[in-house]
C-alpha positions in Angstrom: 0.0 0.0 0.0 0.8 3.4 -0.8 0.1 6.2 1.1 0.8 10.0 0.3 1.3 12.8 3.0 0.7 16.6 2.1 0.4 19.4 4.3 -0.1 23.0 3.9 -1.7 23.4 0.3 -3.1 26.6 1.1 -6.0 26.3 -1.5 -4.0 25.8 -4.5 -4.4 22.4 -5.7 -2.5 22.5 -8.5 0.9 20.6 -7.1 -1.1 18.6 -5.2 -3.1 16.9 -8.3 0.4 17.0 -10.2 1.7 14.5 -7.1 -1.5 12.3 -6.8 -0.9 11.5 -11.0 2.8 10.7 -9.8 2.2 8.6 -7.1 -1.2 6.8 -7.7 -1.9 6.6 -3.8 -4.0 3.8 -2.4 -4.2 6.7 0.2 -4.0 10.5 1.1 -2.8 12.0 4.5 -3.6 15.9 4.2 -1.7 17.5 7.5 -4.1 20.9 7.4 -3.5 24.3 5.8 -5.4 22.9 3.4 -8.0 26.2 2.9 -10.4 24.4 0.8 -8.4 22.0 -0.8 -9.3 19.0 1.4 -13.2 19.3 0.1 -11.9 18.3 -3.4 -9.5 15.6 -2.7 -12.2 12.9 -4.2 -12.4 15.0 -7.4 -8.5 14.5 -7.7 -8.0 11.0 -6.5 -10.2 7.8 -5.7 -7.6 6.7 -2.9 -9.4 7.7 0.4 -7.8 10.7 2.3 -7.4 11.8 6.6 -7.3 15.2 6.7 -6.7 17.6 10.0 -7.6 21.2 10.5 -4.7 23.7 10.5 -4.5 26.7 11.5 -5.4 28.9 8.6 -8.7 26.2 7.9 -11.4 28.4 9.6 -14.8 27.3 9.5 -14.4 23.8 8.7 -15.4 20.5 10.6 -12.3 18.5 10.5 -10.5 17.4 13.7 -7.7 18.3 15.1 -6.3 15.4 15.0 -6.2 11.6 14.0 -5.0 8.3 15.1 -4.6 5.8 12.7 -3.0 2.4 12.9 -1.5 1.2 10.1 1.0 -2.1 9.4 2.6 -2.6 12.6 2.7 1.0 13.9 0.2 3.8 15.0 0.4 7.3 13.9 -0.8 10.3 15.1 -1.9 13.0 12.5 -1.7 16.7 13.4 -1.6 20.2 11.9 1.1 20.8 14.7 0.7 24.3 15.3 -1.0 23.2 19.0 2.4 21.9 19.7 5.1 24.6 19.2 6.5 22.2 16.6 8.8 25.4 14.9 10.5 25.2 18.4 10.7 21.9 19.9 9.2 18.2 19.8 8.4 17.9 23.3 5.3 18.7 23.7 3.7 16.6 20.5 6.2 13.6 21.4 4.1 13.9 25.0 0.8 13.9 23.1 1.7 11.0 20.9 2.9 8.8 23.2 0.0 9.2 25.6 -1.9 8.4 22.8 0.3 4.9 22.1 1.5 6.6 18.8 5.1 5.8 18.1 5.0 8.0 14.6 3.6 11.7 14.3 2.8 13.1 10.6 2.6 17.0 11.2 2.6 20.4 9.3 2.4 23.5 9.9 6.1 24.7 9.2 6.3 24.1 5.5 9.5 22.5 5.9 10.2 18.8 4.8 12.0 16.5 8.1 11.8 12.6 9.0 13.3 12.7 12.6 13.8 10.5 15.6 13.2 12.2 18.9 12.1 10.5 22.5 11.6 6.8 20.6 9.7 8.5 18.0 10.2 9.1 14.2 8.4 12.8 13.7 7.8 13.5 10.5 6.8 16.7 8.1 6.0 15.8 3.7 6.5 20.7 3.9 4.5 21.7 1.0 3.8 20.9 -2.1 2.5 25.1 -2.7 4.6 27.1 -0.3 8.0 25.5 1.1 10.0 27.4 3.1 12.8 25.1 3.8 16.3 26.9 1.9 15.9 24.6 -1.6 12.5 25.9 -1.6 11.4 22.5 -3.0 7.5 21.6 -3.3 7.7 18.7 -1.2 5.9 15.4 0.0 5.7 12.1 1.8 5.2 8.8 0.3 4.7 5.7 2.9 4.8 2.5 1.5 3.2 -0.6 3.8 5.2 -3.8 3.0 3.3 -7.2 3.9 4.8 -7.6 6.9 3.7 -4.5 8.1 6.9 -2.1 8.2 6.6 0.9 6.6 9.5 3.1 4.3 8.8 6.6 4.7 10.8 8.9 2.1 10.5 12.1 1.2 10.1 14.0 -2.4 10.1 17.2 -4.3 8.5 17.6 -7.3 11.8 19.1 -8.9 13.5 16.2 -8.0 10.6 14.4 -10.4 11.5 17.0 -13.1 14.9 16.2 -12.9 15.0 12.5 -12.8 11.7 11.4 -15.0 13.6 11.7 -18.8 16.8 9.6 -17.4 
């Protein structure tokens, strides 16, 4: 199975429908930020989607966040912004692990990182609209479920796609 992670689309779906023809998901993860964007995800792909409120998604009816077991692991889906996550881990690694979640998926900060903190791997797909990280890459997460129930997570830019798809 394979399962792609946005965050932050800000309403323009553009790079976002540009990565769903990529990848082909068997399923979407949108982190929040998605101002609209969310509503249509069914428009762009058939794969079933999670989505979480951000901070900039006023007025909508999508929680704040999700837990989600998948292969062997359970994952906690957040915006992020709740958590201080531009300034430290330590309150969201509290949160997930009182929630048994040894993976978070979280936004908010537009900048693309798998880490391991506290037992944890904490990861952010940035944005596939608006990165902010220094390459200013439009970025995602792909998370592939092997049959034993492990998943690869790995990270991808859509110039990185430019690049490579004519070799």
């Amino acid at each position: 199975m394979k399962i792609l992670v946005v965050s932050d689309t800000h309403g323009s779906p553009d790079n976002l429908r540009t990565v769903i023809d990529i990848e082909k998901p068997d399923r979407i993860y949108h982190l929040g930020d998605g101002q609209g964007v969310e509503d249509n995800l069914w428009m762009m792909s058939e794969a079933p989607a999670e989505c979480v409120c951000g901070n900039c998604d006023w007025g909508g009816n999508l929680p704040n966040e999700v837990v989600l077991d998948v292969g062997n692991h359970r994952l906690l889906l957040t915006h992020g912004h709740y958590y201080g996550v531009s300034y430290t881990y330590e309150k969201i690694a509290e949160a997930a692990k009182a929630k048994g979640c040894d993976i978070v998926l979280y936004g908010h900060t537009h900048v693309p990182t798998i880490d391991h903190f506290q037992g944890l791997v904490i990861a952010n797909p940035g944005s596939v609209s608006f990165p902010r990280q220094n390459s200013r890459e439009h970025t995602y997460m792909t998370i592939l479920v092997d049959n034993s129930g492990e998943l690869q997570m790995d990270l991808h830019s859509l110039e990185e796609y430019e690049r490579t798809k004519w070799k």
